[in-house]
PDB file of N, CA, C, O and CB in Angstrom:
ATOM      1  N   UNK A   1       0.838  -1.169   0.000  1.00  0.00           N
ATOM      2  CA  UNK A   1       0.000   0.000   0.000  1.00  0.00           C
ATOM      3  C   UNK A   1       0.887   1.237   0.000  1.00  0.00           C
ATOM      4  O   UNK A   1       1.758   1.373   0.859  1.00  0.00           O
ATOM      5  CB  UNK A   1      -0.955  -0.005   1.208  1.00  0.00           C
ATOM      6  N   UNK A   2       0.722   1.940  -0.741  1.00  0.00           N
ATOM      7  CA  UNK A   2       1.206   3.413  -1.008  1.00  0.00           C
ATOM      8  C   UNK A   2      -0.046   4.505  -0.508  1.00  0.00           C
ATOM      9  O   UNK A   2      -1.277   4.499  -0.537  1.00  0.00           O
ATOM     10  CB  UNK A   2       1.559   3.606  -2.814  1.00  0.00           C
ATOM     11  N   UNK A   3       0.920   5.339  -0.085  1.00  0.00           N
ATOM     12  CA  UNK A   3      -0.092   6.747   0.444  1.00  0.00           C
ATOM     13  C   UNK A   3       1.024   7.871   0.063  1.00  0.00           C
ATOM     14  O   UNK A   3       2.239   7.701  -0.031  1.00  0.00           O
ATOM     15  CB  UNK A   3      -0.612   6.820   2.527  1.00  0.00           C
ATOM     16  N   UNK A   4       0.359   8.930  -0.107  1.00  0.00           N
ATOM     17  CA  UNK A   4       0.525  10.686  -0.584  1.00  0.00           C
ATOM     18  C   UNK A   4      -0.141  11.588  -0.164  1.00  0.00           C
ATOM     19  O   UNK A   4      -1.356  11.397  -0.216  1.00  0.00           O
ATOM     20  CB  UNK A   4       0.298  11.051  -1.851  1.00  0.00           C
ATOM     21  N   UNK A   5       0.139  12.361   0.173  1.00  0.00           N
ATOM     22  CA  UNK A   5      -0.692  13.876   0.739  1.00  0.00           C
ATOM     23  C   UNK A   5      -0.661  14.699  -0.258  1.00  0.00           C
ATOM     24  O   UNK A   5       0.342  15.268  -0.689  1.00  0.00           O
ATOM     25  CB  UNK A   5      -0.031  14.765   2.025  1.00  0.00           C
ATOM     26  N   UNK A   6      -1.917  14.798  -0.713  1.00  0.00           N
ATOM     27  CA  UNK A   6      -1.722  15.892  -2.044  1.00  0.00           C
ATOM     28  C   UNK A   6      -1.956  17.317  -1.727  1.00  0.00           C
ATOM     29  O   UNK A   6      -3.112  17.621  -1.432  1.00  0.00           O
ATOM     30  CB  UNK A   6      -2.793  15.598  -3.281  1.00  0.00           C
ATOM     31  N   UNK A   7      -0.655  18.654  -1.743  1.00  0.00           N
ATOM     32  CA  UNK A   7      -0.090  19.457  -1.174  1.00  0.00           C
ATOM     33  C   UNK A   7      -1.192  20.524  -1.506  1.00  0.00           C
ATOM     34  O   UNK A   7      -1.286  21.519  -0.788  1.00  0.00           O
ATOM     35  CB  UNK A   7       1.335  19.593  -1.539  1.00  0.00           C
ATOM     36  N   UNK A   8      -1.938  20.358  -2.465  1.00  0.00           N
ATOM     37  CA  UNK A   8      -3.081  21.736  -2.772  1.00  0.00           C
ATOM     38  C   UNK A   8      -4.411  21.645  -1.978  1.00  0.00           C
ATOM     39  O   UNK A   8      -5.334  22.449  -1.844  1.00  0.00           O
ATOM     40  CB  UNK A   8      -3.634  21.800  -4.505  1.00  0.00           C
ATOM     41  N   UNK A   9      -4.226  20.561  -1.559  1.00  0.00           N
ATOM     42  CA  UNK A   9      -6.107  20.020  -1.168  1.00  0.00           C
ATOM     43  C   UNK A   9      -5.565  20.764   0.554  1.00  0.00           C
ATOM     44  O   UNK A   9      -5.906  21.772   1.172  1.00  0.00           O
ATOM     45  CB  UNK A   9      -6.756  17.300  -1.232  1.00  0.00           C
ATOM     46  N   UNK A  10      -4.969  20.082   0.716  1.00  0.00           N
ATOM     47  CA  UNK A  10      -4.274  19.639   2.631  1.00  0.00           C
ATOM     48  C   UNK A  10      -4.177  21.461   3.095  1.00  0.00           C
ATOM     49  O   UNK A  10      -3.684  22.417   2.496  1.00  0.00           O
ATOM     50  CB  UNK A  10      -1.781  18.482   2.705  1.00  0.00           C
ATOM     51  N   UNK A  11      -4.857  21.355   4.353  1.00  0.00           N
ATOM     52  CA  UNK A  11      -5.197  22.590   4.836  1.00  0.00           C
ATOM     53  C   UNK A  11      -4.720  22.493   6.422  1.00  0.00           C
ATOM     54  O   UNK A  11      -5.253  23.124   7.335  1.00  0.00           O
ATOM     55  CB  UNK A  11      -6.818  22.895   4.578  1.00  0.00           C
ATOM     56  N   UNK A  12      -3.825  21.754   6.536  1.00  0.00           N
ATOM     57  CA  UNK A  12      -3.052  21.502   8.059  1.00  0.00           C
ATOM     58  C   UNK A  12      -4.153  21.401   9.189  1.00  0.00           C
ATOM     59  O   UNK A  12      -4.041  22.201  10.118  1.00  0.00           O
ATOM     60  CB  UNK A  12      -1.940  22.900   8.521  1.00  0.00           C
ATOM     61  N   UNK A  13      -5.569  20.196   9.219  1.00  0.00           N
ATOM     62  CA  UNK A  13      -6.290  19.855   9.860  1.00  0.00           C
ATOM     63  C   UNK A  13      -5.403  19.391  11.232  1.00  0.00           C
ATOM     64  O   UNK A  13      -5.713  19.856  12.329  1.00  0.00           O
ATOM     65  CB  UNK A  13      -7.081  19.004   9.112  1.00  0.00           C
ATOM     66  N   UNK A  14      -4.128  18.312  11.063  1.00  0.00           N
ATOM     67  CA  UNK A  14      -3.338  17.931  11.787  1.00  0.00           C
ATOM     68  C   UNK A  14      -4.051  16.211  12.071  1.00  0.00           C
ATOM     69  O   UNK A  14      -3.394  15.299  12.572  1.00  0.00           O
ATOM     70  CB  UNK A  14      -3.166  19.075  12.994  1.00  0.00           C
ATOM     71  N   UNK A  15      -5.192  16.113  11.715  1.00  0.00           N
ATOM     72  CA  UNK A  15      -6.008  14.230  11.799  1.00  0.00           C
ATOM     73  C   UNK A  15      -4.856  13.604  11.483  1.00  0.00           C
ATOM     74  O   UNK A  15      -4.259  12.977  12.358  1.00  0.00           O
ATOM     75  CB  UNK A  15      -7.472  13.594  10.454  1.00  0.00           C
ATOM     76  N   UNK A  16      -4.377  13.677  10.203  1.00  0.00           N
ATOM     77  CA  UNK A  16      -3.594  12.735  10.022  1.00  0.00           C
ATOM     78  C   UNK A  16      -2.983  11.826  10.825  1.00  0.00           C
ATOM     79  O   UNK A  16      -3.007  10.605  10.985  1.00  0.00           O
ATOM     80  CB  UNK A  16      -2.943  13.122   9.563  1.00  0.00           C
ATOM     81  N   UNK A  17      -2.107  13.317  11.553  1.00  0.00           N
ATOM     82  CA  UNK A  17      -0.361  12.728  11.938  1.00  0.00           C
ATOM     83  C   UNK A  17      -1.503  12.060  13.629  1.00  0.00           C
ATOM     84  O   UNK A  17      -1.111  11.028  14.174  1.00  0.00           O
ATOM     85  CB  UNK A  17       1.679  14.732  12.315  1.00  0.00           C
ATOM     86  N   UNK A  18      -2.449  12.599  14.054  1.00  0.00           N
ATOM     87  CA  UNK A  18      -2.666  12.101  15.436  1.00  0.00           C
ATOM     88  C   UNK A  18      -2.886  10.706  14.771  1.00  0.00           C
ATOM     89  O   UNK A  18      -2.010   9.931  15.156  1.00  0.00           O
ATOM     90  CB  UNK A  18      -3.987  12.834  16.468  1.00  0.00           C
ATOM     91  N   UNK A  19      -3.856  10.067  13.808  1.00  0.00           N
ATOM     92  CA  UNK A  19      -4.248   8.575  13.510  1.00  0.00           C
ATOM     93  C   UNK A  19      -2.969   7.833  13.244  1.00  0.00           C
ATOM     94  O   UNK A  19      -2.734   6.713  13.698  1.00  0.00           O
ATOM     95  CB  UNK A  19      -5.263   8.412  12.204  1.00  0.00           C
ATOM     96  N   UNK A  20      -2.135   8.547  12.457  1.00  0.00           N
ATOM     97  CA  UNK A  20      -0.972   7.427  11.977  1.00  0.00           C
ATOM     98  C   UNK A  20       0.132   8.565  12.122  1.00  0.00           C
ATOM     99  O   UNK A  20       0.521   9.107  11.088  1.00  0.00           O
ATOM    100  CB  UNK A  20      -1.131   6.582  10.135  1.00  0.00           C
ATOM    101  N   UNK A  21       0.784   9.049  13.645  1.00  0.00           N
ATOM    102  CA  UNK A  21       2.109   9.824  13.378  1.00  0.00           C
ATOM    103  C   UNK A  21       3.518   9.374  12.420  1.00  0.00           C
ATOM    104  O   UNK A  21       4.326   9.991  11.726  1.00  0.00           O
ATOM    105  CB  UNK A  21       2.603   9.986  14.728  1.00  0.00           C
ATOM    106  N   UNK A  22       3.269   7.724  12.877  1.00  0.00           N
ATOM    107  CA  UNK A  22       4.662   7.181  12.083  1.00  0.00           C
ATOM    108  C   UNK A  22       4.226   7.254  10.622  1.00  0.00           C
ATOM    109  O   UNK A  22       5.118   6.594  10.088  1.00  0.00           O
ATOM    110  CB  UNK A  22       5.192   5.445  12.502  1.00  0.00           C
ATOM    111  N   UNK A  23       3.419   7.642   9.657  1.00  0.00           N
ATOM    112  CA  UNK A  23       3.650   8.015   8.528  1.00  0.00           C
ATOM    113  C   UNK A  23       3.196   9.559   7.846  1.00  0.00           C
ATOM    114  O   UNK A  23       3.575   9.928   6.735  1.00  0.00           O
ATOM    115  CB  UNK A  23       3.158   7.001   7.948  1.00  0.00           C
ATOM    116  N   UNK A  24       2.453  10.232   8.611  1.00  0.00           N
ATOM    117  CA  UNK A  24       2.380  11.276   8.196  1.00  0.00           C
ATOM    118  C   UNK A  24       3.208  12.300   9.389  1.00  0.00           C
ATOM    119  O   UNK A  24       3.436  11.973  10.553  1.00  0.00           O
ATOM    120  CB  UNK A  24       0.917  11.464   7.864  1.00  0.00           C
ATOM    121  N   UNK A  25       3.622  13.786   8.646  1.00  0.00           N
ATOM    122  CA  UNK A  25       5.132  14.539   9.726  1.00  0.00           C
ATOM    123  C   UNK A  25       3.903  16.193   9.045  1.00  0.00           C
ATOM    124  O   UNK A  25       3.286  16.428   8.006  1.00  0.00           O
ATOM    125  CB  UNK A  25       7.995  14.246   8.713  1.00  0.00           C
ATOM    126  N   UNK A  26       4.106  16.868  10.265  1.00  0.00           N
ATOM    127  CA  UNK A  26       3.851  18.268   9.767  1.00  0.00           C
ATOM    128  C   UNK A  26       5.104  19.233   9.716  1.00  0.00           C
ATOM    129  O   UNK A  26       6.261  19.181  10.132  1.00  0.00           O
ATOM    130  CB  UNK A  26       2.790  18.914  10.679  1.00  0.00           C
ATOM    131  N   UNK A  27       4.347  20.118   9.023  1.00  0.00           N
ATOM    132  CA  UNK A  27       4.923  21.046   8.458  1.00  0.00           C
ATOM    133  C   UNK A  27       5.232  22.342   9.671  1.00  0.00           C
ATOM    134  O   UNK A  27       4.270  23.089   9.851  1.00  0.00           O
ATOM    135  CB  UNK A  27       4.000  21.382   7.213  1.00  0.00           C
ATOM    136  N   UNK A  28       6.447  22.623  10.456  1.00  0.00           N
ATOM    137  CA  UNK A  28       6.669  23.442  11.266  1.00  0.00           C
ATOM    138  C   UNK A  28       6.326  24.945  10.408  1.00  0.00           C
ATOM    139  O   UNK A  28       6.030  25.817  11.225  1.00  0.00           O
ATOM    140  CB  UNK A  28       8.098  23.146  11.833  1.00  0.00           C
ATOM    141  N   UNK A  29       6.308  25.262   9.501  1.00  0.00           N
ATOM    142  CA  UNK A  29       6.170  26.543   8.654  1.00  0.00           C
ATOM    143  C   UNK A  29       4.402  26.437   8.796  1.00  0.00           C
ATOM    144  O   UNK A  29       3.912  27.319   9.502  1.00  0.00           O
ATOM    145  CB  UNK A  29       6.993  26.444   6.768  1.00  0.00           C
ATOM    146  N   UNK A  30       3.612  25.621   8.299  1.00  0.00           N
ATOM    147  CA  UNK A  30       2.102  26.074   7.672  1.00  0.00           C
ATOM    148  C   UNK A  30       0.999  25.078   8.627  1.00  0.00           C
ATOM    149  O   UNK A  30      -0.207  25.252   8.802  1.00  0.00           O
ATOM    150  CB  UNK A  30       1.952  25.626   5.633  1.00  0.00           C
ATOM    151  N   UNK A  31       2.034  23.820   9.242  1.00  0.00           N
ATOM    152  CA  UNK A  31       1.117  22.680  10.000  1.00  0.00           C
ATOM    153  C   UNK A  31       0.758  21.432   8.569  1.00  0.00           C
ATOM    154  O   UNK A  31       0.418  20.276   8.821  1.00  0.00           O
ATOM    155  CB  UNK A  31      -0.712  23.630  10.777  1.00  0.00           C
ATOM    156  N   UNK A  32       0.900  21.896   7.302  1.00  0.00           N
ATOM    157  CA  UNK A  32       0.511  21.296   6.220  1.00  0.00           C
ATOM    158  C   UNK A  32       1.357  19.788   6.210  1.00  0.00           C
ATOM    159  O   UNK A  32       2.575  19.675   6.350  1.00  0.00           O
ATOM    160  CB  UNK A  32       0.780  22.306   4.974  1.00  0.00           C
ATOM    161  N   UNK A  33       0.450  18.753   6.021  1.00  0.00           N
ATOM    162  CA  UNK A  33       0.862  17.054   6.283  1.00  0.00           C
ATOM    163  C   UNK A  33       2.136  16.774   4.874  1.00  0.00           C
ATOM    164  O   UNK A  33       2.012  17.320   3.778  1.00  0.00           O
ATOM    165  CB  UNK A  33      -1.031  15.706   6.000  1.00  0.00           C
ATOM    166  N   UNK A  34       3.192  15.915   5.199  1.00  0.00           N
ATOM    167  CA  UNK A  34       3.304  15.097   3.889  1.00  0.00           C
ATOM    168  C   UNK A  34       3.185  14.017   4.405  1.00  0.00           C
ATOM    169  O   UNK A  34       2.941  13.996   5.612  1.00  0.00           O
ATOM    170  CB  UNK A  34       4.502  15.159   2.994  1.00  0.00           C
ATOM    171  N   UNK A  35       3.279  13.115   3.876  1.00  0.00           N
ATOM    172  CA  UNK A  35       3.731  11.628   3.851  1.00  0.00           C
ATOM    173  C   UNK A  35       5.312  11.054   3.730  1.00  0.00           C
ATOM    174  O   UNK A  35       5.882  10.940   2.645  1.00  0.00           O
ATOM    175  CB  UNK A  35       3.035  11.085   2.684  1.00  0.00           C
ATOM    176  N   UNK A  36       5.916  10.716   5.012  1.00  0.00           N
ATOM    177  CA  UNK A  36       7.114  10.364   5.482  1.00  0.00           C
ATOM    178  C   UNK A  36       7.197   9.148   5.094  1.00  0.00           C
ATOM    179  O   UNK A  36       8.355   8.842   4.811  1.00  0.00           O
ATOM    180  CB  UNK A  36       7.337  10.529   6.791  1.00  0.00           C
ATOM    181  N   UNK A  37       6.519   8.406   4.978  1.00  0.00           N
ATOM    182  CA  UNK A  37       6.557   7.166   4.520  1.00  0.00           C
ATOM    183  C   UNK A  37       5.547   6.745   3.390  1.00  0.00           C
ATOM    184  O   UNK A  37       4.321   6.816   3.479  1.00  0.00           O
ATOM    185  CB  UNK A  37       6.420   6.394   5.612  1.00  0.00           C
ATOM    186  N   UNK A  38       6.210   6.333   2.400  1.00  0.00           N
ATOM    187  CA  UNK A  38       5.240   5.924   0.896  1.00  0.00           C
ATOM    188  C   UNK A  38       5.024   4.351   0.973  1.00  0.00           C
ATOM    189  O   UNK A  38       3.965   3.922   0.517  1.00  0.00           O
ATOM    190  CB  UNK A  38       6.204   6.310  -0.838  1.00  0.00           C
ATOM    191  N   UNK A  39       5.640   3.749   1.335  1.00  0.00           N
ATOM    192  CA  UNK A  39       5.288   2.417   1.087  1.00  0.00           C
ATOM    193  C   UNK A  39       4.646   1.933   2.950  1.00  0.00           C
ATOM    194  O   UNK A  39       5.451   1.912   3.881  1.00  0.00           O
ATOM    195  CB  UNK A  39       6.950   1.449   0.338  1.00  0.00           C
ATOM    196  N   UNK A  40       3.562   1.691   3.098  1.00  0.00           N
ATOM    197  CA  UNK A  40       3.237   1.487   4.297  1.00  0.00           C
ATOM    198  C   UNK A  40       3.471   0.314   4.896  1.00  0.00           C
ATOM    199  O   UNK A  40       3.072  -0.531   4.095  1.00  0.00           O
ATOM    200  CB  UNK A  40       2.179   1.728   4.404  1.00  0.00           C
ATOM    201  N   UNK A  41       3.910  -0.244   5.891  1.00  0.00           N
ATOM    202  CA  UNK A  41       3.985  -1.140   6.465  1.00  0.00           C
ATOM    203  C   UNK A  41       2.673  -1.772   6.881  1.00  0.00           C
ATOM    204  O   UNK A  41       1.879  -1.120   7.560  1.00  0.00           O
ATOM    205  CB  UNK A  41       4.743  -0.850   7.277  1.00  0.00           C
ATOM    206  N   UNK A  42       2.366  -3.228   6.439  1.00  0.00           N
ATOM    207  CA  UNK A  42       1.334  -4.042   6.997  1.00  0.00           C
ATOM    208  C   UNK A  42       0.550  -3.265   8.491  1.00  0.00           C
ATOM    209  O   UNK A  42      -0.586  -2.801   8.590  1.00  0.00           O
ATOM    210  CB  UNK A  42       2.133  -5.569   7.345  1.00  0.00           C
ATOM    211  N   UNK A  43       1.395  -3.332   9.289  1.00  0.00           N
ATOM    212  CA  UNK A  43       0.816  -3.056  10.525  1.00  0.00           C
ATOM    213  C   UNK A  43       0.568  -1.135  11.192  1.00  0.00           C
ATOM    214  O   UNK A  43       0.262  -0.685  12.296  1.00  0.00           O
ATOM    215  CB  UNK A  43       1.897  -3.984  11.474  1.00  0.00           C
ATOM    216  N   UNK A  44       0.884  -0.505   9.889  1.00  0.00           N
ATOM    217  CA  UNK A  44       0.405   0.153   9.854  1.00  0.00           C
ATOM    218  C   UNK A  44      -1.078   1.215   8.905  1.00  0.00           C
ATOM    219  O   UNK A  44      -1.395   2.402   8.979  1.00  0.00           O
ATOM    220  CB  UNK A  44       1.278   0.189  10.075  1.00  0.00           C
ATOM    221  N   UNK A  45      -1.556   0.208   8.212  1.00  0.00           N
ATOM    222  CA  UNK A  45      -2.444  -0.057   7.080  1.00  0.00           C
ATOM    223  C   UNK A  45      -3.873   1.098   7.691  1.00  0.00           C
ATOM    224  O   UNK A  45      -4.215   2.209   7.288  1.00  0.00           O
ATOM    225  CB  UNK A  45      -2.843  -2.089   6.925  1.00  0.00           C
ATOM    226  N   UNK A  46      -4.357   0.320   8.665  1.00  0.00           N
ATOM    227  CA  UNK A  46      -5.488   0.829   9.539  1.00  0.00           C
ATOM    228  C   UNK A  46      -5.339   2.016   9.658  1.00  0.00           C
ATOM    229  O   UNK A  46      -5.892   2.776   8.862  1.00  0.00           O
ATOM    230  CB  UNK A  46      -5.642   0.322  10.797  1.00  0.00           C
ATOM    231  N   UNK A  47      -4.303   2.637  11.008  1.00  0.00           N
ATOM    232  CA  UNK A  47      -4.245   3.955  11.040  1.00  0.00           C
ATOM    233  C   UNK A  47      -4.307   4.618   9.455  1.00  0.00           C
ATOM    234  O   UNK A  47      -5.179   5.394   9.063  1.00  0.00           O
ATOM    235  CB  UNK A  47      -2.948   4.292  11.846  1.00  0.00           C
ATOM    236  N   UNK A  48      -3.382   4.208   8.810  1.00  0.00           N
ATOM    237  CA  UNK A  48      -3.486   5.267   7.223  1.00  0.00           C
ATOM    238  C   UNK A  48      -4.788   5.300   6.586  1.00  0.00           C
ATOM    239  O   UNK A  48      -5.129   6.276   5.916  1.00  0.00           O
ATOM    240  CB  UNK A  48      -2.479   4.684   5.864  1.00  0.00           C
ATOM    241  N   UNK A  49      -5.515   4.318   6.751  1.00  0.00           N
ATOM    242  CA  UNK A  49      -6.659   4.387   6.065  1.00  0.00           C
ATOM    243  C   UNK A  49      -8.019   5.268   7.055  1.00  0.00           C
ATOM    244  O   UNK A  49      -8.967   5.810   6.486  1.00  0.00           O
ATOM    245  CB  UNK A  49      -6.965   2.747   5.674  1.00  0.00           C
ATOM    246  N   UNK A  50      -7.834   5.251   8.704  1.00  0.00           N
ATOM    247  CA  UNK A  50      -8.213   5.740   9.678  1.00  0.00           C
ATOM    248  C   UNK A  50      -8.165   7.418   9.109  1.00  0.00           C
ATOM    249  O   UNK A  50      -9.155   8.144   9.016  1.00  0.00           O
ATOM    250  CB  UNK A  50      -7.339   5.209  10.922  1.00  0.00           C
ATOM    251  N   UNK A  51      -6.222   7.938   8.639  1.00  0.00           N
ATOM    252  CA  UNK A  51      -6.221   9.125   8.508  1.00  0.00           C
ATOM    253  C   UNK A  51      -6.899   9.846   7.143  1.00  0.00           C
ATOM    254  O   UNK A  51      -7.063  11.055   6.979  1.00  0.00           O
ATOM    255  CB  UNK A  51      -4.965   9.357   8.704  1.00  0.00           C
ATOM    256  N   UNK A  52      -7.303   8.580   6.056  1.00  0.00           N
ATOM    257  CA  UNK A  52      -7.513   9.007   4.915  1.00  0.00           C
ATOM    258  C   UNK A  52      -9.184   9.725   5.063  1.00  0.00           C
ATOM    259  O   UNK A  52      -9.510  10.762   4.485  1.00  0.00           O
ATOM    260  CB  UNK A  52      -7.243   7.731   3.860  1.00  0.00           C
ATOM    261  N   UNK A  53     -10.064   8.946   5.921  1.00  0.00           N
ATOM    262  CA  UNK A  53     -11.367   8.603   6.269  1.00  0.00           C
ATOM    263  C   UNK A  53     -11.586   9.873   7.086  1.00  0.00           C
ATOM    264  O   UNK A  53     -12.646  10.475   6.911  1.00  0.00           O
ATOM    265  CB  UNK A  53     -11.566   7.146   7.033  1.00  0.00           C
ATOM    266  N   UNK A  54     -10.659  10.361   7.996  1.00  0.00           N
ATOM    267  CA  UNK A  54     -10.372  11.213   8.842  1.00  0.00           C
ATOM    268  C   UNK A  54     -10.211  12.977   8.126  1.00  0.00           C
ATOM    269  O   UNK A  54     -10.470  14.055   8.660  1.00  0.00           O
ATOM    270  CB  UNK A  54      -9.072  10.544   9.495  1.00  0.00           C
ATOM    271  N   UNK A  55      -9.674  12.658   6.716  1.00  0.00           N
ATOM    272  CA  UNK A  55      -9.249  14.315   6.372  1.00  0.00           C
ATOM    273  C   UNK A  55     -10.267  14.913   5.917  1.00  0.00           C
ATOM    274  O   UNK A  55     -10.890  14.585   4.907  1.00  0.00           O
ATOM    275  CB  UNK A  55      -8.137  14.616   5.292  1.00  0.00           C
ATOM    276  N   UNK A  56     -10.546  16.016   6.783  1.00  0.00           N
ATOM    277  CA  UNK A  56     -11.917  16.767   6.151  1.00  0.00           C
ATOM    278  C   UNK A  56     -11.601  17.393   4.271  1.00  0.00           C
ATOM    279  O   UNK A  56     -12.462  16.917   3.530  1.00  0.00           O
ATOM    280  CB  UNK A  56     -12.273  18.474   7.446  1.00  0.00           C
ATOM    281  N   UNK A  57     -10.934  17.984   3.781  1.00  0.00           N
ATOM    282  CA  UNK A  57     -10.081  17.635   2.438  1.00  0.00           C
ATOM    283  C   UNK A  57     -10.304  16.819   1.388  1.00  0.00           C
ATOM    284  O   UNK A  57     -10.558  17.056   0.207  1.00  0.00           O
ATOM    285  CB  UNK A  57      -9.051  17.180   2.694  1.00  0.00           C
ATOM    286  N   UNK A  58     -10.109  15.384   2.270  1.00  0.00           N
ATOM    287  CA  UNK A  58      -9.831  14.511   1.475  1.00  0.00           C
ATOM    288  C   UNK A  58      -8.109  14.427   0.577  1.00  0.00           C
ATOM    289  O   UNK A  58      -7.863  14.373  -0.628  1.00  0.00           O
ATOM    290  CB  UNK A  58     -11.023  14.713   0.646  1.00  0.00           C
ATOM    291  N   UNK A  59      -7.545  14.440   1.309  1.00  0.00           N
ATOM    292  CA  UNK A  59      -6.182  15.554   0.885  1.00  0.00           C
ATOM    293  C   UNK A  59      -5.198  13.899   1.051  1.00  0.00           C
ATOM    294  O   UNK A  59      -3.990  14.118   0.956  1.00  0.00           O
ATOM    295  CB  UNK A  59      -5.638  17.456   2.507  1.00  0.00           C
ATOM    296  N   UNK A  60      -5.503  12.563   1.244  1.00  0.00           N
ATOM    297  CA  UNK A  60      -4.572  11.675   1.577  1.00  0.00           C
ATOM    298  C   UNK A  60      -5.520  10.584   0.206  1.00  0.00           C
ATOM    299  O   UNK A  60      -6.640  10.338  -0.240  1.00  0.00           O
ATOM    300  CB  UNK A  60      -4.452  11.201   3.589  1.00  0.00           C
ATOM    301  N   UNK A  61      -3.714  10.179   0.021  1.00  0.00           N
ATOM    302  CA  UNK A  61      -4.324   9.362  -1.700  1.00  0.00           C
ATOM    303  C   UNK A  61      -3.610   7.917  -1.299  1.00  0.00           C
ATOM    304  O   UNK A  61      -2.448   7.779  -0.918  1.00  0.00           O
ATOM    305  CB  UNK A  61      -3.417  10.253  -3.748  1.00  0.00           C
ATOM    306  N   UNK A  62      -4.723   6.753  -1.505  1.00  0.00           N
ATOM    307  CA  UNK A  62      -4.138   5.495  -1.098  1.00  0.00           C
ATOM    308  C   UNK A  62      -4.426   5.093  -2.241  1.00  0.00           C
ATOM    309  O   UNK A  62      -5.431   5.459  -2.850  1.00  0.00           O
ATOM    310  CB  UNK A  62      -4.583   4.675   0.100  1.00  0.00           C
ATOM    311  N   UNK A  63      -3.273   4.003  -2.826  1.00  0.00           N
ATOM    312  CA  UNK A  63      -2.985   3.139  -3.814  1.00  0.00           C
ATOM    313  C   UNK A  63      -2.433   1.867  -3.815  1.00  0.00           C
ATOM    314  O   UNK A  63      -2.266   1.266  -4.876  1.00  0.00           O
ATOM    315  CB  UNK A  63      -2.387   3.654  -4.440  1.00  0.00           C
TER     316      UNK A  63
END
């Protein structure tokens, strides 16, 4: 599973990083999410999909 934060949508809600910190990191300048990790680890699947379900946006892209 792959995930991305797509940088135009993402409005630094901050959901993300609380559901899954170990793959999404904010932005000390704007609060705005990326994705620290692209290839997700099995056991972290849930939370990412938790944070995708979670972004008011819709700003997190799973593949």
């Amino acid at each position: 599973m792959k995930v991305r934060v797509d940088p135009d949508r993402c409005q630094g809600h901050t959901l993300c990083a609380m559901a899954a910190p170990e793959v999404f990191e904010l932005s000390d300048i704007d609060g705005h999410a990326t994705a620290i990790v692209e290839d997700v680890p099995a056991h972290l699947e849930e939370n990412v999909h938790e944070a995708a379900r979670s972004c008011p946006e819709q700003a997190i892209e799973i593949s």
